[in-house]
C-alpha positions in Angstrom: -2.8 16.0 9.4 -5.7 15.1 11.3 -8.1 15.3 8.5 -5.6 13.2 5.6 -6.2 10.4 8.9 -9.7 10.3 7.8 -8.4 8.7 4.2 -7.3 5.2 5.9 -6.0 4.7 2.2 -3.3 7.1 2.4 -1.8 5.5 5.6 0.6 3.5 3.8 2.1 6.7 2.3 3.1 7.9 5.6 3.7 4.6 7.6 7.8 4.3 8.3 8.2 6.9 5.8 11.9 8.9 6.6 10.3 12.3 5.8 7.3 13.8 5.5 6.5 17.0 4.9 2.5 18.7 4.4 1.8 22.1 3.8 -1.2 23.3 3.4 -2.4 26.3 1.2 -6.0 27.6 0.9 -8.0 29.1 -2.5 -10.4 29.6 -4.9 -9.6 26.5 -7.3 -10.7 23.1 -7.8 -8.0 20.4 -6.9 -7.8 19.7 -10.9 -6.7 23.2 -11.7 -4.5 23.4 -8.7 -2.8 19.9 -9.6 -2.0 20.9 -13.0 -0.8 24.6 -12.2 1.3 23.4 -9.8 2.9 20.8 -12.1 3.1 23.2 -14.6 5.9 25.5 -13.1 8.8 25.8 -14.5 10.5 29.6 -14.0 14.4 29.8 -15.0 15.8 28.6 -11.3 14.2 25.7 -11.3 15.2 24.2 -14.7 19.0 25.5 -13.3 17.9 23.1 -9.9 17.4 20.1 -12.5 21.0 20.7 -14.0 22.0 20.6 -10.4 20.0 17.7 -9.5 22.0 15.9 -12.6 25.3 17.3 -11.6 24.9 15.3 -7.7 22.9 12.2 -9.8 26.6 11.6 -11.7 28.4 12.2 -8.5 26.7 9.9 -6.3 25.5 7.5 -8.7 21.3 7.9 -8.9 19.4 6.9 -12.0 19.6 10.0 -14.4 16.2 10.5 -15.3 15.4 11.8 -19.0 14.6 15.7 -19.1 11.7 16.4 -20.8 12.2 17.7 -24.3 9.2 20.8 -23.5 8.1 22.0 -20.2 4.4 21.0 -19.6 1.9 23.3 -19.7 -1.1 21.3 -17.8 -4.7 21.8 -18.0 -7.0 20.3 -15.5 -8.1 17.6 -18.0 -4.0 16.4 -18.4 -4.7 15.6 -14.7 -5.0 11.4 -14.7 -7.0 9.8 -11.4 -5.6 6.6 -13.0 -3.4 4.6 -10.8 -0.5 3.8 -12.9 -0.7 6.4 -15.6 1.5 9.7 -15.7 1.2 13.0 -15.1 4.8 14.7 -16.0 6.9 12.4 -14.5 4.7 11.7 -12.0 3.1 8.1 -11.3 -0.5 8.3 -10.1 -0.6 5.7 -7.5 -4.1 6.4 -5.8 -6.6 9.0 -6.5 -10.2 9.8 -5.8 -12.1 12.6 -8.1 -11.8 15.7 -6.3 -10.5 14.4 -3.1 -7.1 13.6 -3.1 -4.6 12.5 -5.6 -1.3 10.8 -4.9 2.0 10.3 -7.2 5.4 8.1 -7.4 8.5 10.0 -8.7 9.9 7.7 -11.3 12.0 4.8 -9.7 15.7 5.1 -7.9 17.8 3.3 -6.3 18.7 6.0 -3.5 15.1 7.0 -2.4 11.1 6.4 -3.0 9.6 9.2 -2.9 5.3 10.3 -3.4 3.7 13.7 -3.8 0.4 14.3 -3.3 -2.7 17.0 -2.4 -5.7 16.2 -0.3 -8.5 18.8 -0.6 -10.6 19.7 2.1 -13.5 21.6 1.6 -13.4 24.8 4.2 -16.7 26.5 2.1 -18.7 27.5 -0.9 -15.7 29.1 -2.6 -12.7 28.0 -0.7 -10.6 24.6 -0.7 -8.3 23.8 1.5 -5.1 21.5 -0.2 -2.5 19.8 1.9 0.4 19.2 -0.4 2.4 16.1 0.7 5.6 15.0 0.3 6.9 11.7 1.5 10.6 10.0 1.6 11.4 6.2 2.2 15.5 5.7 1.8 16.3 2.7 0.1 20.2 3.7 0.1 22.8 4.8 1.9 23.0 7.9 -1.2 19.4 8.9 -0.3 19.9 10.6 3.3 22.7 11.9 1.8 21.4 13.5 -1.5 18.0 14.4 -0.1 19.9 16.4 3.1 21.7 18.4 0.0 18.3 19.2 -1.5 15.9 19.7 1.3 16.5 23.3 1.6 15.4 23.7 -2.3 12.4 21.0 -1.7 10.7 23.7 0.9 11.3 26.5 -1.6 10.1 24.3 -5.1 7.0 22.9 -3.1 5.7 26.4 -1.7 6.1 28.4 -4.7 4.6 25.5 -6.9 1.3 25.8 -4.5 1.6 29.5 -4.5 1.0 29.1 -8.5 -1.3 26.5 -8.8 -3.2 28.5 -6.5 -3.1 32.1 -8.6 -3.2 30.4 -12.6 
């Protein structure tokens, strides 16, 4: 955490925020590549977590969010630093080229939510990513629904990194 401090332009990501959650992962890859192998997972169990995920949207009244009609298959290049554009379903909201790179999840009424990677350079060869995840509630639905799907969030987020890192 100490070295995402030095970024003062990150703060308000983190400021008041209900959950946060950095991991960090080391490798041989440039924060492009690792960005667009990471969003470009997609084994079996997660698409079944979507269905899930759409199953607790109808029960507890979240925006239902449009599946994509192909999974993506990302390439560093697909990887926008443009605030505002997409990236999947992500919305880049701040970026800087091959320092950090920060995204909205498409808007909801029950949560905010923002996912991002900081690199750190650790040498020659090796970077050193801290993927973040941050929650604001904006509902009384999204303590509840993200309690359900915390577990799943650790689980999705780590083996995401784990690719991004090895493809």
């Amino acid at each position: 955490m100490e070295y995402i401090r030095k970024f003062s332009e990150l703060e308000k990501y983190f400021e008041k925020a209900d959950f946060t959650d950095i991991k960090v992962f080391e490798g041989e890859t440039t924060l492009r590549e690792f960005i667009a192998s990471m969003l470009s997972y997609y084994p079996w169990w997660i698409v079944k977590l979507y269905r899930i995920r759409k199953l607790l949207a109808a029960i507890l009244g979240l925006v239902k969010h449009k599946e994509p009609e192909e999974l993506p298959n990302l390439q560093p290049e697909d990887v926008s630093f443009t605030p505002g554009e997409n990236v999947t379903f992500f919305i880049v909201r701040r970026a800087k080229e091959d320092i950090f790179w920060v995204s909205e999840t498409p808007d909801d009424r029950h949560l905010r939510a923002y996912f991002g990677v900081v690199k750190e350079t650790v040498s020659n060869s090796i970077n050193r990513f801290y993927v973040i995840t941050t929650v604001f509630y904006k509902h009384w639905t999204g303590p509840v629904y993200f309690s359900l799907i915390r577990p799943f969030h650790h689980l999705v987020v780590s083996r995401m990194a784990h690719y991004g890192l090895t493809h």
